[in-house]
C-alpha positions in Angstrom: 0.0 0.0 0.0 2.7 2.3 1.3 4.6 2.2 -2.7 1.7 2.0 -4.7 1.0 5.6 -2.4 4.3 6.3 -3.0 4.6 5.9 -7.0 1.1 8.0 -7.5 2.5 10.9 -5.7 5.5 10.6 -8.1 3.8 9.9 -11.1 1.5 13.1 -10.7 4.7 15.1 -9.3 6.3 13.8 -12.8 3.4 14.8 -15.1 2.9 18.8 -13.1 6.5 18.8 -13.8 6.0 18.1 -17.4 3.3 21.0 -17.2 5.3 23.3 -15.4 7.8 23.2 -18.3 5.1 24.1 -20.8 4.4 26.8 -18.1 7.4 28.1 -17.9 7.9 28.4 -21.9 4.0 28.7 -23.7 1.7 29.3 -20.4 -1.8 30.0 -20.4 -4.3 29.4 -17.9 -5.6 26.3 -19.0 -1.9 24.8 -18.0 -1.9 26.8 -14.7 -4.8 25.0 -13.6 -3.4 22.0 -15.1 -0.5 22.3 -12.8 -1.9 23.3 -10.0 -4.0 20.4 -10.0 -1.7 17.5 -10.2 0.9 19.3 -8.0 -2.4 19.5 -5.6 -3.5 15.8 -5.8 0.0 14.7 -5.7 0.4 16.4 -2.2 -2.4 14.9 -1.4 -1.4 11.1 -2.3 2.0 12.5 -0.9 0.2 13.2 2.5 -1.4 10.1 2.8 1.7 7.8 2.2 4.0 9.5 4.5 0.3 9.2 7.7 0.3 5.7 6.2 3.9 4.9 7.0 3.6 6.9 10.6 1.4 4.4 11.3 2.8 1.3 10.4 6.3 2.8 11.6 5.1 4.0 14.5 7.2 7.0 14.3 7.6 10.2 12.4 8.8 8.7 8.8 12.2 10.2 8.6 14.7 8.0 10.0 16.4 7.2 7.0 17.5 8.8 3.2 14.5 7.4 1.4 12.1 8.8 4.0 13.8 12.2 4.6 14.1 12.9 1.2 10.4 12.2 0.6 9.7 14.1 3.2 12.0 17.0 2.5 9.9 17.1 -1.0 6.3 17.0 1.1 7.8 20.4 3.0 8.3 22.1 0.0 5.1 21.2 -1.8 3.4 22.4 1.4 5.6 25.6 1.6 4.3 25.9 -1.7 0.9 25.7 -1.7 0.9 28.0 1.4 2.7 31.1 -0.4 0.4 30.5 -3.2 -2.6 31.0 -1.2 -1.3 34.3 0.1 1.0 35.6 -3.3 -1.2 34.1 -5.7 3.0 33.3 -7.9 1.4 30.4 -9.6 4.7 30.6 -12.0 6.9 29.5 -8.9 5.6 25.9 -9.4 7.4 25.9 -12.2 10.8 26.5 -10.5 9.7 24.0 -7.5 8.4 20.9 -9.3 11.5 19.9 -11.2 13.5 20.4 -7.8 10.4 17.8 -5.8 10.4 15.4 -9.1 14.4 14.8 -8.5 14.2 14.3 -4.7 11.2 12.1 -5.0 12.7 10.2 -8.0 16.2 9.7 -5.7 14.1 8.6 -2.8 12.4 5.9 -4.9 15.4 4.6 -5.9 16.6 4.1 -1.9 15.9 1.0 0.3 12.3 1.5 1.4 12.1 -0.8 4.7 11.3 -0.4 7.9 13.4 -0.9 10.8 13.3 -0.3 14.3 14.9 2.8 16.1 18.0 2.7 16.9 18.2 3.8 21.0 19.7 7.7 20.3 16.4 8.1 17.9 14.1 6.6 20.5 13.3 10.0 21.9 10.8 13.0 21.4 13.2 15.2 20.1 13.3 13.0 16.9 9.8 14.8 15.6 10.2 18.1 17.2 14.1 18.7 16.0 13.5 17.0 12.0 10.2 18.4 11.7 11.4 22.4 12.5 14.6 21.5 10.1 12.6 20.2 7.1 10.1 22.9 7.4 12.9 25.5 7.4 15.0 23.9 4.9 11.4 23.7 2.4 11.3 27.6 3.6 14.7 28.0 2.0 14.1 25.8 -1.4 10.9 28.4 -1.9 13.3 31.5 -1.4 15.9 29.8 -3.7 12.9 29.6 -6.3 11.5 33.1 -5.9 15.6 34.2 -6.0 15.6 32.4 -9.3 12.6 34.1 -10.5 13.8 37.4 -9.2 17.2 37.2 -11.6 15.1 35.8 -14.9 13.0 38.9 -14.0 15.8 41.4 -13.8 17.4 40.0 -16.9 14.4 40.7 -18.4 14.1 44.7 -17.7 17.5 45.4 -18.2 17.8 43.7 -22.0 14.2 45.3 -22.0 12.6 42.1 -23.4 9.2 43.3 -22.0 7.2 40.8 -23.7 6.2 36.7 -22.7 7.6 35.2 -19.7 8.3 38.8 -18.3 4.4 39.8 -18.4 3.7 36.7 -16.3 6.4 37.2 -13.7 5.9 39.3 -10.9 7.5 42.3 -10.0 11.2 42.9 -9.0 9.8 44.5 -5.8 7.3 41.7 -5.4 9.9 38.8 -5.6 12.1 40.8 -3.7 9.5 41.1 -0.6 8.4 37.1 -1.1 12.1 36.1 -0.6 12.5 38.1 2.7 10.0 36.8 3.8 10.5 33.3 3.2 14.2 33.9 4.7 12.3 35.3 7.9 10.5 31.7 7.5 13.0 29.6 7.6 15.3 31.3 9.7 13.9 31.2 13.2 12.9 27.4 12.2 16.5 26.4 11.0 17.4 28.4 14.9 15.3 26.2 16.7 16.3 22.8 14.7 19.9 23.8 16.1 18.7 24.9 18.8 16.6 21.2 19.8 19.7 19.2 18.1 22.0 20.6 20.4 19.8 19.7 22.9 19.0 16.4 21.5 22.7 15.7 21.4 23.3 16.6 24.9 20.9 13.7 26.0 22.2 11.2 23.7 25.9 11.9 23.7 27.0 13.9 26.5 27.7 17.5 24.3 25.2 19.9 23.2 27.8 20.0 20.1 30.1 17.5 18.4 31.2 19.7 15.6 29.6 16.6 13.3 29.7 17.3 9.4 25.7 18.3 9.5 25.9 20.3 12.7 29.2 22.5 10.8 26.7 22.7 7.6 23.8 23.5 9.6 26.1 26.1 11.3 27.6 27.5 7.7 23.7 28.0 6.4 22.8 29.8 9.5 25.4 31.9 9.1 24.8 32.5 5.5 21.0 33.3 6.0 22.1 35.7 9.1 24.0 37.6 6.7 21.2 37.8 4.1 19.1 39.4 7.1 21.5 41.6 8.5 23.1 42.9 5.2 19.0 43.5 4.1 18.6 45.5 7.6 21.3 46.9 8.5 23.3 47.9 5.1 20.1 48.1 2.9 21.1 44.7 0.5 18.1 44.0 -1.4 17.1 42.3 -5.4 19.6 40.8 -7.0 22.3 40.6 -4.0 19.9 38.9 -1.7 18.5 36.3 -4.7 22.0 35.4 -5.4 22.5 34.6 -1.4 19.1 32.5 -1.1 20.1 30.5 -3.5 23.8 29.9 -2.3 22.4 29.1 1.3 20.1 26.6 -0.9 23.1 24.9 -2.1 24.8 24.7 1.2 21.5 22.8 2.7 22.1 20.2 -0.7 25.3 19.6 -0.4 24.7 19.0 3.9 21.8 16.7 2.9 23.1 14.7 0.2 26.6 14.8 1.1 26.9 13.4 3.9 24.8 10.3 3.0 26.8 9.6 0.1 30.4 10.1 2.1 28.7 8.6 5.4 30.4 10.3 7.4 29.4 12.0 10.6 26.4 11.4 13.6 24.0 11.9 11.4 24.3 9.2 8.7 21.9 7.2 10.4 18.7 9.5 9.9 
């Protein structure tokens, strides 16, 4: 039950992905909705697989690669849908599909089972500290979308090709404000995962830090997104500086997820 849930939610992911293309290129409302729509039912499969394997689990699905990175892809879907219900950006589904098609299509090709908790995951902090990570890292993928956006955009009005994709992007100032405040998302969630995993560690190790290859990544992102706020507050950074920066803290969180399962190195290989 659990992969027949699991290959729908792909299979729709694949085809709005397939639409979002078109989107992106010859869009018209017909393929908005059409987007919108499988995107929409294939959160909704999506949902339903990840409470289905909670319950035969017995535990927040997120304990190993295949789950987290199916999970990682549910956060950003639902990131998604949420900005779209208060920016109406439609477009940005085109910029988020392909990235949740490629971390659902990698976790599909991962071992699948089920095994018990290990002893140091046997705790509450296992829900509370993944779930604020994931939700902040989703918070991050969206602003590395809208900072993508916000550079096509710009490329636009300065070669003052006014015409196509450029009347269906937002504005500059538009993208500019939807980044910061996706940044001012994550942010505080990304502080409290650190915040929880230090504490976490403390329990199960002894040391509220171990200076582990995801705790130094975790640490480098943070620092990255604490610059994006400060240099926007402080020293007025704004548009095309701060797109360039989402997407660079963006990379660092792909690099911390999918680097250290493929080196395995680290406390952390065993989530």
């Amino acid at each position: 039950m659990g992969v027949l849930l699991f290959e729908l939610a792909l299979t729709f992911y694949f085809a709005a992905t397939i639409v979002s293309i078109i989107e992106l290129f010859k869009g018209t409302k017909i393929t908005s909705k059409i987007m919108l729509l499988l995107a929409g039912i294939g959160f909704g499969i999506h949902t339903i697989c990840i409470l289905y394997r909670y319950v035969v689990a017995g535990h927040i699905p997120i304990t190993n690669f295949h789950e987290a990175t199916s999970f990682f892809s549910w956060c950003i879907v639902l990131i998604f849908f949420l900005l779209q219900l208060r920016y109406k950006i439609s477009l940005l589904c085109s910029f988020v599909m392909p990235v949740v098609f490629v971390l659902m299509l990698s976790s599909s090709m991962l071992p699948r089972e089920i095994k018990p908790l290990s002893p140091v995951l046997q705790s509450y902090w296992l829900g509370i500290h993944t779930f604020l990570a994931f939700l902040g890292n989703a918070a991050f993928a969206l602003a590395s979308g809208i900072g993508t956006m916000y550079l096509v955009q710009e490329h636009y009005v300065k070669s003052k090709r006014l015409g196509g994709l450029f009347e269906r992007l937002p504005s500059l100032q538009i993208l500019d404000e939807v980044n910061y405040r996706l940044i001012t998302l994550g942010f505080p969630l990304l502080t409290l995962a650190i915040i929880t995993g230090a504490l976490w560690a403390e329990s199960a190790w002894g040391s509220y830090w171990n200076w582990d290859t995801r705790e130094v990544w975790s640490l480098i992102t943070w620092f990255i997104y604490a610059i994006v706020l400060h240099a926007r507050l402080v020293a007025g950074w704004r548009g095309k500086r701060a797109a360039l920066l989402s997407i660079i803290g963006f990379l660092t969180i792909l690099i911390a997820f999918f680097g250290i399962k493929l080196l395995r190195k680290g406390l952390h290989v065993f989530l």
